[in-house]
N, C-alpha and C positions, 0 to 999 in steps of 0.2 A: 346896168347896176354895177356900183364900185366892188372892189375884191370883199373889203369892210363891210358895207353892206350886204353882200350875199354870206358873209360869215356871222353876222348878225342874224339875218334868216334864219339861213340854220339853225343855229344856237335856237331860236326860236321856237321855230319850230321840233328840234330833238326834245325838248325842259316840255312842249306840249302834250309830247308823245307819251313821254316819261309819267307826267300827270295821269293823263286817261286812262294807261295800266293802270295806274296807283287807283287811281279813285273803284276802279271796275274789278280787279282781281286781287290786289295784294294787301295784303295787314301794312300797318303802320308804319314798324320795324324793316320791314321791307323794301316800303317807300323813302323811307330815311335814308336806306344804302345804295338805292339808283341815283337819288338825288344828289346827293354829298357826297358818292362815292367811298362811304363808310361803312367799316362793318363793324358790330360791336366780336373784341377781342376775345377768343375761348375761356374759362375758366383752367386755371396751370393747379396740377395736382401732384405732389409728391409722398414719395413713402417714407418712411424712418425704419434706419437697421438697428438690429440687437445690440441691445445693451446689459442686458443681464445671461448671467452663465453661472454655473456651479460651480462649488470653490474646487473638488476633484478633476477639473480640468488641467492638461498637463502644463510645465510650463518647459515650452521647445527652441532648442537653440541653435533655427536654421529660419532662411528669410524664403519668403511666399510670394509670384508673383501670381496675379489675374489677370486672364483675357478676357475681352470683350466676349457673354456668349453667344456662340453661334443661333441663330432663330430663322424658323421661316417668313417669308418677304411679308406674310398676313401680321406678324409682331414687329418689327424694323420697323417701328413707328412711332413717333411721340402721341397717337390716336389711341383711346381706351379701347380694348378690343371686347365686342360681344358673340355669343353665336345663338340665335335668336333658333337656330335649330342644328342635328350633328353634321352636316351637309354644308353650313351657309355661316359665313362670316359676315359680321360686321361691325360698325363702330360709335358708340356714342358721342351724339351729335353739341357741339359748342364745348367740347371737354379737353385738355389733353393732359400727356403726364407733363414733368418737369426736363424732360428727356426721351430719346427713345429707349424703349421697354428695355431690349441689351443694357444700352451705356447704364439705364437707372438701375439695375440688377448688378450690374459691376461694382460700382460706388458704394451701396448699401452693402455687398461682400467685404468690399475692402474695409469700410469703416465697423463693420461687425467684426472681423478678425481683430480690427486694433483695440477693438470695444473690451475683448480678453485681458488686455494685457500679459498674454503667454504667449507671445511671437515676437524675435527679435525685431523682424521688418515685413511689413507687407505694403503690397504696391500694385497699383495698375503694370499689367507686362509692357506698355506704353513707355515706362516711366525707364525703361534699360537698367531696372535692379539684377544686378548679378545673383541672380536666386537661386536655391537650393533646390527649390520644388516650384514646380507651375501646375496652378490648378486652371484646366479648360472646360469650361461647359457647355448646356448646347440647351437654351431655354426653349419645351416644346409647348409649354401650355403656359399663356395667363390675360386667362378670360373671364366674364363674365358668362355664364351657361345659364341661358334658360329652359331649363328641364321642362316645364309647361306656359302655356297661356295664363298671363294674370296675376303669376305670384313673382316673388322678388328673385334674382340670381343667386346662384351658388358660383363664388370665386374657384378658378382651379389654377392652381400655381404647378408648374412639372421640371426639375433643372435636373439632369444628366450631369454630373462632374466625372471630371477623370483626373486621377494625379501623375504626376510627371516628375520623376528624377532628372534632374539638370546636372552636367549639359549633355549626359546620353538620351535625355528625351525618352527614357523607358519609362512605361506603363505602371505606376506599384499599383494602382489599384480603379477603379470604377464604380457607380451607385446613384440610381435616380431617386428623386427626394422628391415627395408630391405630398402638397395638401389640399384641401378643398372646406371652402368657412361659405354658409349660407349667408349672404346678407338680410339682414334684421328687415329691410323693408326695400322696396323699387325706388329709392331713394338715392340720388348722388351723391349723398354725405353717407351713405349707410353700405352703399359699394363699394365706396372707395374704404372705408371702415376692415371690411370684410378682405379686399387686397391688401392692405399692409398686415393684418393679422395672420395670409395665408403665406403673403410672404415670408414674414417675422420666422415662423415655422421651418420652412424650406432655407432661411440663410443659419437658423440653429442651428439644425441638424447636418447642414455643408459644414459649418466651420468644428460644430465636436467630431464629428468623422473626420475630417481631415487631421485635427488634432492628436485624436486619440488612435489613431490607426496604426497599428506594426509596421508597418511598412517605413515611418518616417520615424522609428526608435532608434537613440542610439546611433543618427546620424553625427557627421563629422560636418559642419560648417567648411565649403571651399574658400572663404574668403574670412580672414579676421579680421576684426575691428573692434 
């Protein structure tokens, strides 16, 4: 038998094989991604940062950078994370965010601070802003929890910030910001609903505290412009 020929076999017989699973164990959708070698693409989810602030906010004339926050490897992922009990990690299936968890929590920071308009400059620490202050965090929680069998999750948002006088790198200050928003229903639209609301919360309360904090009063800007 020719080389062509025995690779026609094959092919033959593998598309047969492929069929027989299909018809005997697997759904439809399933069958389509052996065959075609296609999969259908997750659903891409994002969050939106604060846009609204009280007018008592200060308005401060020193620039801010952000790191990426530090998170455990179970978060470092564009995967929506759930914990289906306090032991056990896991992740909703065909979903993901827009980014992984850190990077999307950095972004939605930074554009919540510019969202103020009471900061000369804010900026990913990426971006080499000669900054006054860096803020670093360390996101430990943002999950979906299901506290029991059969009802919807409760969001838990948890960020650690610390602030940083540049370029001594001293400590002014420290404070964990946690919220926690039930979702309306075991629904994907209704979880996702309930993570940007618990987020929203957790990037307020980072950016008035950083704002309003004695520690960053009465600063002198190292660089003018």
């Amino acid at each position: 038998m020719s080389t062509s020929a025995r690779t026609s076999a094959w092919t033959l017989n593998a598309t047969a094989t492929a069929l027989l699973i299909c018809a005997v164990a697997l759904p439809l959708s399933a069958c389509k991604s052996i065959l075609l070698g296609t999969e259908e693409p997750p659903l891409v989810y994002d969050l939106s940062p604060k846009s609204t602030f009280t007018e008592d906010l200060p308005k401060v004339d020193w620039q801010l950078a952000i790191d990426i926050p530090e998170s455990p490897a179970s978060l470092n992922s564009s995967r929506i994370a759930l914990k289906p009990s306090n032991t056990s990690i896991d992740y909703f299936a065909g979903v993901i965010w827009s980014d992984a968890a850190p990077k999307l929590v950095q972004s939605r920071l930074v554009e919540s601070f510019d969202n103020t308009n009471k900061i000369i400059s804010v900026a990913r620490e990426s971006a080499a802003l000669r900054s006054d202050f860096l803020l670093l965090t360390d996101l430990r929680e943002f999950t979906a929890v299901y506290e029991s069998e059969g009802t919807a999750p409760t969001i838990q948002v948890r960020l650690n910030a610390k602030l940083i006088k540049m370029p001594q790198r001293d400590i002014v200050a420290g404070k964990t910001f946690f919220a926690k928003v039930p979702a309306k229903a075991d629904q994907m639209e209704a979880i996702i609903e309930a993570f940007d609301e618990a987020l929203g919360k957790v990037l307020k309360r980072t950016v008035v505290w950083t704002l309003k904090h004695p520690g960053t009063r009465n600063h002198r800007r190292r660089y003018g412009g």
